[in-house]
C-alpha positions in Angstrom: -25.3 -101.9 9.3 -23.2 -99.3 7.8 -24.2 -95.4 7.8 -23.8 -93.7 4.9 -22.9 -90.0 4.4 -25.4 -88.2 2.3 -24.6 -86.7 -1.2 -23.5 -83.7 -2.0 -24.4 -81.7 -4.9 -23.3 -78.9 -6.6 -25.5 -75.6 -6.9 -24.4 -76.2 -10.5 -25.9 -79.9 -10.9 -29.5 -78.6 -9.1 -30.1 -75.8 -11.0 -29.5 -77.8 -14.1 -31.8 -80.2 -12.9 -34.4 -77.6 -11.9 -34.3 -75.6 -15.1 -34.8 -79.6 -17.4 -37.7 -79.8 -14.7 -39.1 -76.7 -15.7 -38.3 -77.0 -19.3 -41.0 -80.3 -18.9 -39.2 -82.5 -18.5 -40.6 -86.4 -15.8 -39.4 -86.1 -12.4 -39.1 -89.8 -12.2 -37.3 -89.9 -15.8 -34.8 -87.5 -14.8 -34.3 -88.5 -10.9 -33.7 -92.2 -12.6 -31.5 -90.8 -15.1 -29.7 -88.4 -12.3 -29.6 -91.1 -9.7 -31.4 -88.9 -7.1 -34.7 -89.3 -5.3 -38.2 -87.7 -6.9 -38.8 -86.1 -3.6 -35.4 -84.3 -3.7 -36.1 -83.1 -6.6 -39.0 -81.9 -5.5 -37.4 -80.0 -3.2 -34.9 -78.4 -5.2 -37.7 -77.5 -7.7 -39.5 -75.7 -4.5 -36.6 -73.8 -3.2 -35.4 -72.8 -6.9 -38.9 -71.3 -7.3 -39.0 -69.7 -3.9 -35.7 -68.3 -3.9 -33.6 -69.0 -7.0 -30.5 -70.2 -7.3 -29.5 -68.9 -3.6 -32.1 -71.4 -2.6 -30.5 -74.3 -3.6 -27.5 -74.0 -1.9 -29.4 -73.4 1.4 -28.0 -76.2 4.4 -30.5 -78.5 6.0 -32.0 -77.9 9.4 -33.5 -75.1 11.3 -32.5 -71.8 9.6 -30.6 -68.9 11.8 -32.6 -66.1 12.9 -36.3 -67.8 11.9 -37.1 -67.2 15.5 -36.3 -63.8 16.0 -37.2 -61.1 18.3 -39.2 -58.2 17.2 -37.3 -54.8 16.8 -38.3 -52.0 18.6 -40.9 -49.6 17.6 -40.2 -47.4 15.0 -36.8 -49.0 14.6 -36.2 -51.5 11.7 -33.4 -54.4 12.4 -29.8 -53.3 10.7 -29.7 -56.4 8.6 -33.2 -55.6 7.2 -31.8 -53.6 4.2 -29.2 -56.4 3.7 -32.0 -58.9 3.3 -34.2 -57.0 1.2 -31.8 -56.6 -1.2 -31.1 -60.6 -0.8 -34.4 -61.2 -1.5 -34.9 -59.2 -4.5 -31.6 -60.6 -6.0 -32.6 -64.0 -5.4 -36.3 -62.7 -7.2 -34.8 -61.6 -10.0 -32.3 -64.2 -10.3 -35.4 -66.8 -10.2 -37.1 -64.3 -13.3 -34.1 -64.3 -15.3 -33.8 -68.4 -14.8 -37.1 -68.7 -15.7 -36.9 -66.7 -18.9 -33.8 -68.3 -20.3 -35.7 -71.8 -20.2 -38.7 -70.2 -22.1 -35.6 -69.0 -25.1 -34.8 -72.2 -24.8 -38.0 -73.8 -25.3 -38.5 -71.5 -28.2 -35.2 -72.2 -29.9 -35.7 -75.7 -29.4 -39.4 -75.1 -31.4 -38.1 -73.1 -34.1 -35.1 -75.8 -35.2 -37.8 -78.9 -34.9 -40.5 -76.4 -37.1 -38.1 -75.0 -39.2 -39.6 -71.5 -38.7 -36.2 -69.6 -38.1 -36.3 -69.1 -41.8 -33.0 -71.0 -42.7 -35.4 -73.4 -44.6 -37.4 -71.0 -46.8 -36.2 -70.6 -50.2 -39.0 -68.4 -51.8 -37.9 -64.5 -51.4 -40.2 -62.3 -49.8 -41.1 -59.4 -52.4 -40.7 -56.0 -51.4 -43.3 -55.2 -54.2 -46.7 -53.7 -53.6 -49.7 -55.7 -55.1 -50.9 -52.2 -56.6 -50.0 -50.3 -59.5 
């Protein structure tokens, strides 16, 4: 029996899937259609939520420093500042994911209801209905 080496995927490719996931579209249409399992997906969909983008490109196994010693009283860890900022990058970057698949959605809405008022023909009037 022969091992295989796992897959590697871009950052690119998961957030593209993420964002179709969150956009509505199946997880077993699109893991079919992607060639990946539903539970990675899954996965990707979890960590893009959690952390954004900087989530998905996260290695497997037990993360560095998740078992770390508590800093002295009245003393905050140097790195502290470094991973707040982190943390509120990877926040915003999640926000500003999240909103470009709502203008998507509602692009996509406008064009199939013709709403964007390329299809109207009938000028609005400027006029006032009084005398």
């Amino acid at each position: 029996m022969s091992m295989r080496s796992p897959r590697v995927f871009s950052t690119e490719f998961k957030e593209r899937a993420v964002l179709r996931l969150l956009a509505g579209e199946g997880f077993s249409a699109l893991a079919s259609e992607l060639g990946v399992r539903r539970k990675l997906l899954h996965d990707w969909t979890k960590a893009y939520r959690r952390d954004g983008v900087a989530g998905l490109n996260r290695k497997r196994g037990p993360k560095a420093g998740s078992r770390s010693v508590a800093a002295p009283s009245g003393r905050r860890p140097q790195g502290d500042a470094l991973n707040l900022a982190q943390t509120r990058i990877a926040e915003l970057e999640r926000l500003v994911g999240q909103q470009q698949v709502d203008l998507d959605f509602f692009r996509q809405a406008l064009r199939l209801t013709g709403a964007d008022g390329a299809s109207s023909t009938a000028p609005a009037s400027t006029r006032s209905s009084k005398p």
